[in-house]
Structures are given as structure tokens and as C-alpha cells.
C-alpha positions as CSV (number, residue, x, y, z in Angstrom):
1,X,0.0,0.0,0.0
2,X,1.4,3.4,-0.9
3,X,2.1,6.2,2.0
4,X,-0.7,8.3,0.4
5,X,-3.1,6.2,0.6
6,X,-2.4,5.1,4.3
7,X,-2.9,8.5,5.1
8,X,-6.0,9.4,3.2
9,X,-7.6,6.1,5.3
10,X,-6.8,7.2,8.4
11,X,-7.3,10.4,7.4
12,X,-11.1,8.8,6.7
13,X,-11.4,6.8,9.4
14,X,-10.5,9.8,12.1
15,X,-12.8,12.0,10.6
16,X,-16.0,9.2,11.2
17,X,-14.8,9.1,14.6
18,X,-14.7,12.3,15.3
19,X,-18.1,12.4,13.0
20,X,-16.4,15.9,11.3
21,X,-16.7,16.3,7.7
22,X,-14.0,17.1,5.2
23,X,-15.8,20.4,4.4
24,X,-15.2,21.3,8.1
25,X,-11.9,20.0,8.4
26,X,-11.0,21.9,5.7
27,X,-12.5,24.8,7.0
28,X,-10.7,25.1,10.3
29,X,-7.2,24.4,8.6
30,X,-7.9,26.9,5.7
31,X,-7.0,24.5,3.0
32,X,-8.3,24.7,0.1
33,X,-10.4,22.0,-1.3
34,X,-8.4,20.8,-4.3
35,X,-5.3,20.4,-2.1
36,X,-7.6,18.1,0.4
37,X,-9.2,16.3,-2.5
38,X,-5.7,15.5,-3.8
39,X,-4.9,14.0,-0.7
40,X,-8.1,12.1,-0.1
41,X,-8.3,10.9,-3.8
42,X,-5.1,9.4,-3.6
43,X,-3.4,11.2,-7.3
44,X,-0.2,12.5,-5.4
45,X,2.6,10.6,-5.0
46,X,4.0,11.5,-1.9
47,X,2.2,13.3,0.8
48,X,4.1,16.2,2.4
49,X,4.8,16.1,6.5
50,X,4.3,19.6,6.7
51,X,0.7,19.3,5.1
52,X,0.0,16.1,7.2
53,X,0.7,18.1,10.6
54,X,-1.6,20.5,9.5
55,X,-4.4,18.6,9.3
56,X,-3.5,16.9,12.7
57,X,-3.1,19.8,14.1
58,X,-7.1,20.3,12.8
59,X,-8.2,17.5,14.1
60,X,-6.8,18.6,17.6
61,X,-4.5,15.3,18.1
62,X,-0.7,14.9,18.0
63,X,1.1,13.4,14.9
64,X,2.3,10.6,17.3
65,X,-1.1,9.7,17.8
66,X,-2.1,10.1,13.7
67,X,0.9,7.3,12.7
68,X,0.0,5.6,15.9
69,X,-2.3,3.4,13.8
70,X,-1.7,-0.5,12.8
71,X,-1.9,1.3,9.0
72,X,1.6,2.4,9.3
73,X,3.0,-0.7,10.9
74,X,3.1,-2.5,7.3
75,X,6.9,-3.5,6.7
76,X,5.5,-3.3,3.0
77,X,4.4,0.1,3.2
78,X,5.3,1.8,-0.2
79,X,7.0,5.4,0.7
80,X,8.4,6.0,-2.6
């Protein structure tokens, strides 16, 4: 599974926990929508930290607890 798209699922799955839509998350981050939909949709090939710590800092939890997620543990996790 590519970095990206480990992201954009935990990205997805926070987001139902927290029952927040992207709309809002987008919203209190000031991101603009393409940028999110890039992200969610998977068409980038790398996702950039500094964007990623954004939007945890949005969702009002620590980038420790974002990776901290059985997602990231994959030894076959594709971060090229």
C-alpha cells in the first residue's frame, strides 16, 4: 500500500470518529479543497509532512497519535 493512501484512510477513518466532515476540516485548517481532494483521492505521489501536521493539528490530536495506527506498521508500506 502506498504512503498516500495510508494516510488518506486514516485520514477517513478519524474523521468518522470524530463524525467531522472534510468540508469542516477543511475549513478550520484553511486548506483549500483541491489540495484536500488531492490528498483524499489518492493522485499525489507523496504526501508532504508539513501538510500532514496540518491537518492533525485540525483535528486537535498529536502526529504521534495520527501514525500511531496499525496502518503504518506494514513493513510493505510503499513510501516512494
Amino acid at each position: 500500500m502506498k504512503l498516500s493512501r495510508a494516510v488518506a484512510l486514516r485520514l477517513t477513518n478519524i474523521l468518522r470518529e470524530k463524525k467531522m466532515s472534510l468540508y469542516k476540516l477543511e475549513k478550520i485548517i484553511a486548506m483549500p479543497h483541491n489540495t484536500m481532494k488531492t490528498i483524499m483521492g489518492e493522485r499525489n505521489s507523496g504526501v508532504n509532512l508539513r501538510t500532514v501536521a496540518l491537518i492533525v493539528r485540525g483535528l486537535d490530536m498529536s502526529l504521534s497519535k495520527f501514525f500511531d495506527d496499525p496502518i503504518f506498521d506494514n513493513m510493505n508500506l510503499d513510501i516512494e
